[in-house]
N, C-alpha and C positions, 0 to 999 in steps of 0.2 A: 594556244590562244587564237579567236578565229583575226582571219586576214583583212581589218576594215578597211583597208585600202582600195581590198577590191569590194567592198560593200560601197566607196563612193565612185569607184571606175563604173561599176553595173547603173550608179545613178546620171551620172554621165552620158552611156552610151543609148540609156532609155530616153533620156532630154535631149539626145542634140539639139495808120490813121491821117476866101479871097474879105480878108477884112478889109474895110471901104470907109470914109467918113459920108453921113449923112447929112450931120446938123452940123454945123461950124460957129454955134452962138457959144457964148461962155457960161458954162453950170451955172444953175442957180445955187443959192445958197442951201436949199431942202437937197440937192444931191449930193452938191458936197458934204452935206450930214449926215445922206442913208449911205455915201462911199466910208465915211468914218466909220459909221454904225460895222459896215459889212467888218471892214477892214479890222475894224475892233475884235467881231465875234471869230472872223477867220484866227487871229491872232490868239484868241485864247484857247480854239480849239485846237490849233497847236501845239499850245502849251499844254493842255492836259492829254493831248497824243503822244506826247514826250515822255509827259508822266508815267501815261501809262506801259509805254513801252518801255519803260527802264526798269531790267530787272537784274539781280545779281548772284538770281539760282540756278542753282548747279541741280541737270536736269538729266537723269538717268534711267532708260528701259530698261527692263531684266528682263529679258525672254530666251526660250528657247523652242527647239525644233520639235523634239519630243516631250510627253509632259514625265512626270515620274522620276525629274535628275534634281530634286532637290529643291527648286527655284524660288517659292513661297520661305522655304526654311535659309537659304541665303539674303534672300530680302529683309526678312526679318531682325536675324542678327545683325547683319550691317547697319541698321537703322539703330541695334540698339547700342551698337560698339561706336558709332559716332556721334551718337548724342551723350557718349561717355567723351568724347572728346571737343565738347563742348557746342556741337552742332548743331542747328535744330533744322529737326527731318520729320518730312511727314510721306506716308508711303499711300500711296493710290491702290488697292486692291483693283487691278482694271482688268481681269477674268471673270467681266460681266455672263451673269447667265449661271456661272458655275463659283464664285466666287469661296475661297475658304481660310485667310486668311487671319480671319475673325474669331475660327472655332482652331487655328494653332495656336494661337495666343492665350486662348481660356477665354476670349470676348465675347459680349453680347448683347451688339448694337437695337439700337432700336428702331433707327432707320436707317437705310443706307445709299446707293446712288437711284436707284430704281426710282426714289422717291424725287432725288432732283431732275430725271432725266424727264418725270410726268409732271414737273414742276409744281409739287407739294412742297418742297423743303428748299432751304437757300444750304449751298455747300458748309458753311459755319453749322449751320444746324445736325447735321450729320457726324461731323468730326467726333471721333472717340481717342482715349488717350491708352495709349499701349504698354509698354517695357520701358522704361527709361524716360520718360515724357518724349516717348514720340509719337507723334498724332497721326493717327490712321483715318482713312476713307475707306468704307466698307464694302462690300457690292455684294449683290442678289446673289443668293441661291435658289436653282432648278427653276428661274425665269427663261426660257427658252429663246422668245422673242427678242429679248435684250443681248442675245450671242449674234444677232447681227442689226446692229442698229440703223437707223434711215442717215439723212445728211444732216434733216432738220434734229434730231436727238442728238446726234455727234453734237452739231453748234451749241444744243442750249446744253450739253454738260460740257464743252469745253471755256463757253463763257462763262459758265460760274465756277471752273476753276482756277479760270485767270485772276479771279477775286482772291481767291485766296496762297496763290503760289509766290508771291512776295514778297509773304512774311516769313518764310521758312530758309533755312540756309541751301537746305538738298533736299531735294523732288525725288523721290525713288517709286516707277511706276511697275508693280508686278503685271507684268500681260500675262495672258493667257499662252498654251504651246499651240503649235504648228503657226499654218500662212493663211488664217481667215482675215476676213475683211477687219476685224476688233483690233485684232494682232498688230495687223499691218500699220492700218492708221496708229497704233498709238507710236509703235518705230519709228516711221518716219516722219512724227511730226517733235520725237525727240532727240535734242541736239546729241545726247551718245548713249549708245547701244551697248550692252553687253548681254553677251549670250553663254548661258549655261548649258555645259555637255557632259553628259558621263561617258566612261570610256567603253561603252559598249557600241557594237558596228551600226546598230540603227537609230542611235544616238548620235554618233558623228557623220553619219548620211542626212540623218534629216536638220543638224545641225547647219551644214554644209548648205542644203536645199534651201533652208531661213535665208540667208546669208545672200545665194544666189539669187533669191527673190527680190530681195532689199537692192539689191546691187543693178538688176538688169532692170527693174520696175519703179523702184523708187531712186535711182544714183546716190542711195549709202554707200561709203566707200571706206568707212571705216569702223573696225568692229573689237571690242575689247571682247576678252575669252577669259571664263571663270570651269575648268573640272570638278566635278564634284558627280559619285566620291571618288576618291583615287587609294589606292593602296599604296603609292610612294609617289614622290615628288617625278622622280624618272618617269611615270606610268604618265604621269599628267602634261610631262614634257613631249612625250612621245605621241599622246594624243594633238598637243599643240603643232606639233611640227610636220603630223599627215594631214592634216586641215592646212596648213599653211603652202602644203606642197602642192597638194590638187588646187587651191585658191589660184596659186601664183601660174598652175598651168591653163586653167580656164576663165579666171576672172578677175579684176582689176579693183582692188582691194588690197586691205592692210589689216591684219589682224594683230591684236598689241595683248601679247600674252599678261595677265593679271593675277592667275596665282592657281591655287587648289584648296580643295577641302578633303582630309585623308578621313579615312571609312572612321567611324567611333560609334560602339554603341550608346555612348551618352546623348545624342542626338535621338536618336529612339525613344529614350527614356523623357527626352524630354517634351517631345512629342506627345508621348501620354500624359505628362504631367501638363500640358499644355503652357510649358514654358519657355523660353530661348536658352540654348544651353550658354550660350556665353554668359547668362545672366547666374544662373544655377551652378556651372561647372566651368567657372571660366579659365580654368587651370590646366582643361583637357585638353587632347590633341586637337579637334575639330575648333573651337576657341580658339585657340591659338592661330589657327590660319583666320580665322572670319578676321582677327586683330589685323593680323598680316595685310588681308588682303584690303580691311577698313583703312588702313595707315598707306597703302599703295595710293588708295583712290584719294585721300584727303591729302596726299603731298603730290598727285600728279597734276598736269596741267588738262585742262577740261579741253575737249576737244570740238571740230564741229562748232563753234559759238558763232552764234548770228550776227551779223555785224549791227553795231548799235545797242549792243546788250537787248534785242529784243526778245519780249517775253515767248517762248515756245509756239506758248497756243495761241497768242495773236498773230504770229507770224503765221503760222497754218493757215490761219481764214483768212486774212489777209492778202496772201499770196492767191488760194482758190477763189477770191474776189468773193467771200461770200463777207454778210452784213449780219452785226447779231443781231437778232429782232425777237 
């Protein structure tokens, strides 16, 4: 079995802001009116700043380094295993450009983000209903342009999907794999990351590189870990703990191991049938972990939460001091 240890040692060694009084008469009565007046509109505009910042979903990336380890078909399942658990999820197809989410499932949207990002469609408009009633957002296929979007496209698709991210219990955003700009923003403008690896060496190197990125460029500093596939739980553990070893020798991070999904060809199968195997074969091995691992994330504690319960993507713009317009 080859030595990925040294497939992330080689990735290593290749990177090393004078108020005065003027007037002193007593306000008229017209100012003390327009001071109400302000004071009134300041006051409600707080109040619906309030509103609108108070959210109380649980907001999760799934990316990885490499593409090819499953990550569409993890998203999938877990969306459908917790809406069996009483959840309600709706999952972001956000592999703009290349999007394919839509053709795992058997779907076949009519419109999809491409259409709110050129503002023809409002995000409710697009929503389609997937596996279990959980609500999908779709994204383009073989739009090129849209694999690196400007600032002003980021803003108006992430203000309209602060419209609709608070009615749902969990946010599950599929990225796209590697460190493009699409990638990145959607990472770090989500409060927790999990990142899909399979146990192959240029899967846990470019694993690893995600990880690095997020950590020295964005100060994420903490990352849940999903294998897939794994042919034993050992193999999955084993790939956890050389990620954990090179992390804790180069960089200042916390990786919080999550689980595995063991090889099955019922997954394949289901694939062609363009179905979720939990849905079809929920009895098999691969099932059984997506359970596993759905039952991990719906009894652990959400990590990274904004203070204030602020909603994700208002926080983003917010912070880059940008304005929706």
């Amino acid at each position: 079995m080859p030595d990925r240890r040294a497939g992330i040692s080689r990735y290593e060694q290749k990177n090393n802001g004078e108020i005065r009084a003027v007037n002193h008469k007593a306000p008229s009565s017209k100012v003390i009116s327009l001071t109400q007046r302000i004071a009134g509109r300041k006051a409600a505009t707080e109040k619906g700043k309030r509103e609108i910042r108070k959210s109380h979903t649980r907001v999760i990336a799934v990316t990885s380094g490499k593409g090819g380890v499953g990550k569409s078909n993890i998203v999938a399942n877990l969306g459908f295993v917790l809406s069996r658990f009483g959840k309600k999820v709706l999952i972001l197809d956000a592999d703009l450009g290349l999007g394919n989410l839509d053709v795992l499932l058997g779907l076949a949207p009519k419109y999809n983000l491409s259409h709110v990002i050129a503002g023809e469609k409002t995000v409710s408009e697009i929503v389609i209903e997937g596996p279990g009633n959980v609500k999908i957002l779709p994204a383009p296929s073989g739009i090129q342009e849209l694999s690196d979007l400007t600032d002003k496209q980021q803003n108006r698709m992430f203000k309209a999907l602060d419209l609709l991210i608070d009615s749902v219990d969990l946010f599950l955003i599929d990225t796209g794999a590697g460190i493009s700009s699409n990638v990145m923003h959607f990472n770090s403008s989500s409060p927790e990351i999990m990142v899909v690896v399979s146990p192959e060496p240029t899967s846990i190197t470019d694993a690893y590189a995600l990880m690095k990125v997020l950590s020295l460029d964005y100060s994420r500093k903490h990352f849940k870990l999903v294998v897939n596939p794994a042919r034993s739980s050992k193999e999955a553990i084993e790939v956890y703990k050389q990620l954990v070893l090179v992390a804790d020798r180069f960089l200042d991070i916390e990786i919080e191991y999550m689980g595995h999904v063991l090889i099955d060809d019922n997954i394949k199968k289901g694939v062609k049938l363009q179905k979720v195997v939990s849905e079809i074969y929920p009895d098999t091995k691969a099932s059984r972990c997506f359970a596993s691992l759905a039952k991990k994330i719906f009894e652990s504690q959400p990590s990274n939460v904004p203070e204030g319960d602020t909603n994700f993507f208002w926080r983003k713009l917010v912070r880059n001091g940008t304005r929706y317009e």
